[in-house]
C-alpha positions in Angstrom: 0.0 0.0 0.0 0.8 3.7 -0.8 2.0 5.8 2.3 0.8 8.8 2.3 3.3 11.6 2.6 2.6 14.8 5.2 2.8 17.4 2.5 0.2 16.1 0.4 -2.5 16.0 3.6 -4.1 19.2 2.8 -5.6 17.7 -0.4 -7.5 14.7 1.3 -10.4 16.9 3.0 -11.7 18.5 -0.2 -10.7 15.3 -2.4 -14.4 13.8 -2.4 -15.6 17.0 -2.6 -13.8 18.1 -5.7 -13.6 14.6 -7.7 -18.0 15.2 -7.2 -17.5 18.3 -9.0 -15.2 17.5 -11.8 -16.0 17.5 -15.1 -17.7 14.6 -16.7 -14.6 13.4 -18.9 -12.7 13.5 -15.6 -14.5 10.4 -14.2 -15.2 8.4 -17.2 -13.1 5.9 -15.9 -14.5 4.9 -13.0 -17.2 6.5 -11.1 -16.4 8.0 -7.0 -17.5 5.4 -4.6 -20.8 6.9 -2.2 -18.5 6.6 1.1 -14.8 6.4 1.0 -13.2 3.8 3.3 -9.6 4.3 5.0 -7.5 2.3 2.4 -10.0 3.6 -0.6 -8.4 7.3 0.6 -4.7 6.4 1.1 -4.7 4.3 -2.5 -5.9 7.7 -4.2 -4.0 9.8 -1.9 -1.0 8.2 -2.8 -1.9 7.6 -6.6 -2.1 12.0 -6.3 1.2 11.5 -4.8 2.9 9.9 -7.4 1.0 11.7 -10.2 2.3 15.3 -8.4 5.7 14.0 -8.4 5.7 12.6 -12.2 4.5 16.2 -13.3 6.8 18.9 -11.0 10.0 16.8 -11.8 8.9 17.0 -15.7 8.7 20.5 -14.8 11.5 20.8 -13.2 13.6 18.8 -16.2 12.1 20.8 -18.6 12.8 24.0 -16.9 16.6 22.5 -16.3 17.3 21.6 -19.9 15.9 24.5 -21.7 18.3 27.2 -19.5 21.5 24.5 -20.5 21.3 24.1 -16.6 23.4 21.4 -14.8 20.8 20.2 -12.5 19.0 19.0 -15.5 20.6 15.4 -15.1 19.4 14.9 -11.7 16.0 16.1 -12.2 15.9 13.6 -14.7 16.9 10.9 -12.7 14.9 11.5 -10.0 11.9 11.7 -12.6 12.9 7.9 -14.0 12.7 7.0 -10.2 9.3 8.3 -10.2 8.3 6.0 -12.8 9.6 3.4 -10.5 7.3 4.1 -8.1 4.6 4.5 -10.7 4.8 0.7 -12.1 5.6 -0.1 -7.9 2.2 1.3 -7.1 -0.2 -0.9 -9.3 2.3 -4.5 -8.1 0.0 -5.4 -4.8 -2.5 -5.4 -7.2 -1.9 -7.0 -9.8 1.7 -8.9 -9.8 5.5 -7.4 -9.7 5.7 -8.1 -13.4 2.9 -6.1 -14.1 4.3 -3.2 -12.3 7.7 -3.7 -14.2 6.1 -3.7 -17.6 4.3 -0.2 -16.4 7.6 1.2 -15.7 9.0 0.1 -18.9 6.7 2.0 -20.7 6.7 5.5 -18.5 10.4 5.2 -18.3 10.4 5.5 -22.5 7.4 8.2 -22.0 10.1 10.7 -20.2 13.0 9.0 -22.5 11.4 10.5 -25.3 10.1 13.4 -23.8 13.7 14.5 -23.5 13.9 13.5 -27.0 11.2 16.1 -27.7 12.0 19.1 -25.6 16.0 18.6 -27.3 14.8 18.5 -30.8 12.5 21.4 -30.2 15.5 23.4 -28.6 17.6 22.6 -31.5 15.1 23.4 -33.8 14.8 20.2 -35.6 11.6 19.9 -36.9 12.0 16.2 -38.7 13.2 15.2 -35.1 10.6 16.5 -33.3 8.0 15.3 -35.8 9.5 11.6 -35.7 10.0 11.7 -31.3 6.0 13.0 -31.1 4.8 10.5 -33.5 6.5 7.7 -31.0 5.6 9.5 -27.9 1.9 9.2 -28.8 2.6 5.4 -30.0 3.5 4.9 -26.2 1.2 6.4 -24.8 -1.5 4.3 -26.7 0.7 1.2 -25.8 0.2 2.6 -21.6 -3.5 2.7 -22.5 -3.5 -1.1 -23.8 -1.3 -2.2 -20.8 -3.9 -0.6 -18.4 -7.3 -1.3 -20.3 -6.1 -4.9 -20.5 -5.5 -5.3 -16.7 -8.6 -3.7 -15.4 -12.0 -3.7 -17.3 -12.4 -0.2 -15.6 -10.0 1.3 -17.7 -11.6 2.3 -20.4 -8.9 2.4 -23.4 -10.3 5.0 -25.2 -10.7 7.1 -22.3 -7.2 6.6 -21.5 -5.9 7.2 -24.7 -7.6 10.4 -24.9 -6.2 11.7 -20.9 -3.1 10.4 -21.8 -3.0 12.6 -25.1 -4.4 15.6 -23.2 -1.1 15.2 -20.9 1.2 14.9 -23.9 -0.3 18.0 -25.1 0.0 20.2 -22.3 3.2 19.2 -21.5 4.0 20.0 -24.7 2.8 23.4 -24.7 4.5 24.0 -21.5 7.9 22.7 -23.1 7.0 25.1 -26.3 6.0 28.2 -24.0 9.6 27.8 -21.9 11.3 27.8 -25.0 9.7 31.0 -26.7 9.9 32.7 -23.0 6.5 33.2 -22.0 6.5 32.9 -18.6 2.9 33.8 -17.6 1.2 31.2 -20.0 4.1 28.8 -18.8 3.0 29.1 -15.2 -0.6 29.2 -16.5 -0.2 25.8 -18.5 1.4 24.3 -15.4 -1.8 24.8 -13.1 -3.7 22.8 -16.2 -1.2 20.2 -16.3 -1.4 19.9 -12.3 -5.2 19.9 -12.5 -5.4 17.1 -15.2 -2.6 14.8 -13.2 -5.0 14.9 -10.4 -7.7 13.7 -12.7 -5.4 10.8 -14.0 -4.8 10.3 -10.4 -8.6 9.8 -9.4 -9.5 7.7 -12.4 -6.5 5.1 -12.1 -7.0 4.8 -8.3 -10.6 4.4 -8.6 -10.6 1.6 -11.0 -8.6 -0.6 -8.7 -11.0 0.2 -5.8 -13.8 -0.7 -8.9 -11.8 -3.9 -9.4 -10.8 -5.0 -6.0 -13.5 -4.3 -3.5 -13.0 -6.6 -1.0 -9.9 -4.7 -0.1 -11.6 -1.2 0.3 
């Protein structure tokens, strides 16, 4: 099970709250249980966690690699760790090589990703044409993985949240580069917002799935 970290607390009170009032294409996936047990709120607690961490360390890489920094390096490595704990998270559930076929996949999602926000610096548009192209191929290939583990995960649903990510982060790699800083701290809050959402759905298709154990 997940622990939940301190920091993160604040969210749980107004978590019900706010997954009630999210849009429709937010809970497509699987619908918010009436009453919410214990280990139904640290499994999506912790699924936010994760989902936080995947998104301010892509953040943080992007911001790293566009400004030629150093640091960039160990954001990224701290960011393949995170897919780690990603493919870690769905193991109790449904078998270690499970997990380890999860974090095969994200690991080549921020693989190329780097790919992407390189060939964009460098202004290579056949580059940046060919990395996208196999960024969304993996992204379809995460949906199958999922959709084919838990009949909750919708595929198409999936595909198109997992191509809403690629897209913002996209814009937000795009907005660093051309120096915009207000719409790049503007996109952030969207990506943020539809992490959370990713979050909610994933965690509440395994309390769909298994719910003898919430």
């Amino acid at each position: 099970m997940m622990k939940i970290r301190s920091a993160s607390l604040c969210v749980s009170v107004g978590m019900i709250a706010a997954c009630a009032s999210a849009p429709n294409d937010a809970r497509v996936i699987g619908a918010q249980p009436a009453a919410i047990s214990s280990n139904a709120l640290e499994l999506r607690q912790g699924m936010r966690d994760l989902w936080a961490d995947h998104v301010v360390w892509t953040r943080a890489y992007i911001v790293a690699a566009v400004a030629d920094d150093p640091s960039a390096s160990s954001a990224l490595a701290r960011l393949m760790r995170n897919q780690e704990e990603l493919g870690s998270a769905i193991s109790p559930y449904y078998g270690g090589p499970a997990g380890a076929g999860l974090t095969a996949l994200l690991k080549e999602h921020i693989s190329i990703a780097g790919e992407l926000v390189g060939a964009a610096k460098a202004k290579d548009d056949a580059k940046v044409k060919d990395a996208d192209a196999r960024w969304h191929r993996n992204a379809e290939e995460i949906a199958t993985f999922l959709s084919e583990a838990n009949p909750n995960w919708n595929r198409a649903d999936l595909v198109r949240m997992l191509n809403e990510h690629l897209a913002l982060t996209t814009q937000e790699a795009t907005l660093r580069l051309q120096k915009n800083w207000r719409e790049d701290t503007a996109t952030f809050d969207r990506i943020y917002d539809q992490a959370m959402m990713m979050a909610d759905a994933l965690s509440d298709g395994v309390i769909r799935q298994f719910p003898s154990r919430f």
